[in-house]
C-alpha positions in Angstrom: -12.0 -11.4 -98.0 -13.0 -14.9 -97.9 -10.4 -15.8 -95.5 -12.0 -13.5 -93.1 -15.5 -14.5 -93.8 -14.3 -17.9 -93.1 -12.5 -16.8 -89.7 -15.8 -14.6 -88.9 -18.3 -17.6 -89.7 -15.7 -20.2 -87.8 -15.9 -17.5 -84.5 -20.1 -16.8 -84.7 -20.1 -20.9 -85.1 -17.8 -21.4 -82.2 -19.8 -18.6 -79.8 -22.8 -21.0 -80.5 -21.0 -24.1 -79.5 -19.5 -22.2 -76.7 -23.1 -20.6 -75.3 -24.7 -24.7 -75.8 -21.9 -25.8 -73.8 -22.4 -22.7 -70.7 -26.4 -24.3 -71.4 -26.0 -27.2 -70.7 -23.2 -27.5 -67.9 -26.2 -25.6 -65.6 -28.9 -28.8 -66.4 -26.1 -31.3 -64.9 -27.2 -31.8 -61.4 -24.4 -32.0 -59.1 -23.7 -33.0 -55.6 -24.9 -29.8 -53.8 -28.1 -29.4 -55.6 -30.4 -31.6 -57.1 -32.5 -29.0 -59.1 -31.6 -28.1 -63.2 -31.3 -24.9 -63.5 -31.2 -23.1 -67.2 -28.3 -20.7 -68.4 -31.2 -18.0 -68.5 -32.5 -18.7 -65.1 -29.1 -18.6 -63.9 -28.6 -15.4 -65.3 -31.4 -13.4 -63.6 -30.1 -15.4 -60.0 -27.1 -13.2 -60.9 -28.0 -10.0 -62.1 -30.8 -10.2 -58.8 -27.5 -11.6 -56.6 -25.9 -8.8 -57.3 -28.5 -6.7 -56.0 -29.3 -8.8 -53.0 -30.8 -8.1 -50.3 -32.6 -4.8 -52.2 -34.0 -7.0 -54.9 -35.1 -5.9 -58.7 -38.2 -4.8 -60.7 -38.8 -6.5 -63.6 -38.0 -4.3 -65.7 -34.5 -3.6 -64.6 -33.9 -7.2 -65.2 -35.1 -7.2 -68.4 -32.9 -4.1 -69.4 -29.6 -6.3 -67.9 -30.7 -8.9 -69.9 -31.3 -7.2 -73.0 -34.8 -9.3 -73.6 -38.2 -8.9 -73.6 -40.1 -9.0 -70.6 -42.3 -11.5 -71.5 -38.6 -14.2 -72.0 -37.5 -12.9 -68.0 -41.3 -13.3 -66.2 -40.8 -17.1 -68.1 -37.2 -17.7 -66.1 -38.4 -15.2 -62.8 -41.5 -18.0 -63.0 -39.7 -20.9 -63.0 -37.7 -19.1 -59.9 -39.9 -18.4 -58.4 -42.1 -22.0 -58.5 -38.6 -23.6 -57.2 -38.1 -21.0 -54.1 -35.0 -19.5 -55.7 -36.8 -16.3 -55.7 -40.0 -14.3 -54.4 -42.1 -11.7 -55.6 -42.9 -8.9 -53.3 -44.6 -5.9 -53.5 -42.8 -3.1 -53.8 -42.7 -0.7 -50.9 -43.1 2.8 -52.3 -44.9 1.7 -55.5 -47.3 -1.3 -54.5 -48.0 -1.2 -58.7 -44.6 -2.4 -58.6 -42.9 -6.1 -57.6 -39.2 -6.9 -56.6 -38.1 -10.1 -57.4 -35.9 -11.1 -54.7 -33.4 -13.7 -53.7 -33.5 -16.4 -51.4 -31.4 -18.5 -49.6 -32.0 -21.4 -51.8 -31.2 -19.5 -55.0 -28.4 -17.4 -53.6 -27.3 -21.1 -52.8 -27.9 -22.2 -56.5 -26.6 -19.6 -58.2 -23.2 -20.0 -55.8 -22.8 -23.8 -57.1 -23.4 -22.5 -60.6 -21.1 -19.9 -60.6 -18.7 -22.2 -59.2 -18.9 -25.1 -61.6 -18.5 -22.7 -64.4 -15.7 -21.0 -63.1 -14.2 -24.4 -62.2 -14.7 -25.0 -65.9 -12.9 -21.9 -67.4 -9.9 -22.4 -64.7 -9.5 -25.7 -66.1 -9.4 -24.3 -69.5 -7.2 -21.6 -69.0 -4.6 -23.7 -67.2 -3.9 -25.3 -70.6 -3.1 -21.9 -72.1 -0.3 -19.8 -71.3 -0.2 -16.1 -69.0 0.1 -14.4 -72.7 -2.3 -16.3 -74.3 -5.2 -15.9 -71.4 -4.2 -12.0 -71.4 -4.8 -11.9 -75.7 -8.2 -13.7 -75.2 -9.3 -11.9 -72.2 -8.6 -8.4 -74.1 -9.8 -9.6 -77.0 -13.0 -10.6 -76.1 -13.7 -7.8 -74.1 -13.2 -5.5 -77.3 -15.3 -8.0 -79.7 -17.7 -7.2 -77.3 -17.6 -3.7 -76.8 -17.7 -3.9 -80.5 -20.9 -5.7 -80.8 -22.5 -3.6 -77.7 -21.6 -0.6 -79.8 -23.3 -1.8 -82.7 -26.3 -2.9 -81.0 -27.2 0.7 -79.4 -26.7 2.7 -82.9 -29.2 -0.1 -84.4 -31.2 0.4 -81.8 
């Protein structure tokens, strides 16, 4: 039993190192973009990319993100103060916003995505076919695991 607590604090301690890391690669300017971007910012550029043109509510970022609305209008803010996205009203409910994309952002969230993907191919090249196929599977079930958990608590 203590081996595993061991193992089980060694994996939550290296999940922390690993989210610092995915941070603070996303506050290194680069080449194609002078502008710092957080991991949480760059988060909502991809939940609203994926949704592009159509755009989000609030709300239905928030859900994606599993965090309060008060934590995404803080990113969406910031977004929106550096042109990577715009509030508009929406156009059956004019209650309602949809935070949008814009060029700039989509272009943003593009070098982002590809920096950390260049990141994780670089990473996975040291590690064998097998060995990417054990982590892939198993991190997909540690999450599904921990997804689980978190809709029964809640």
């Amino acid at each position: 039993m203590n081996q595993r607590k061991s193992e089980s604090e060694q994996c939550w301690q290296l999940m922390h190192e690993i989210d610092f890391f995915l941070h603070n690669v996303c506050k290194i300017p680069n080449a194609s973009s002078l502008h710092r971007i957080t991991f949480a910012q760059l988060r909502v550029l991809d939940i609203v990319c994926r949704h592009h043109p159509k755009g989000l509510r609030l709300k239905d970022i928030t859900r994606e993100l599993k965090q309060t609305a008060a934590t995404t209008s803080v990113a969406i803010d910031t977004l929106v103060k550096n042109g990577f996205v715009v509030r508009e009203q929406d156009e059956h409910d004019r209650r309602a916003v949809t935070i949008r994309l814009t060029p700039e952002g989509q272009k943003i969230r593009d070098n982002n995505a590809k920096r950390l993907t260049k990141r994780f191919d670089e990473a996975f090249a040291l590690l064998s076919e097998e060995e990417r196929k054990s982590f892939h599977t198993t991190l997909l079930k540690i999450w599904g695991i921990f997804n689980n958990n978190q809709k029964e608590e809640a």
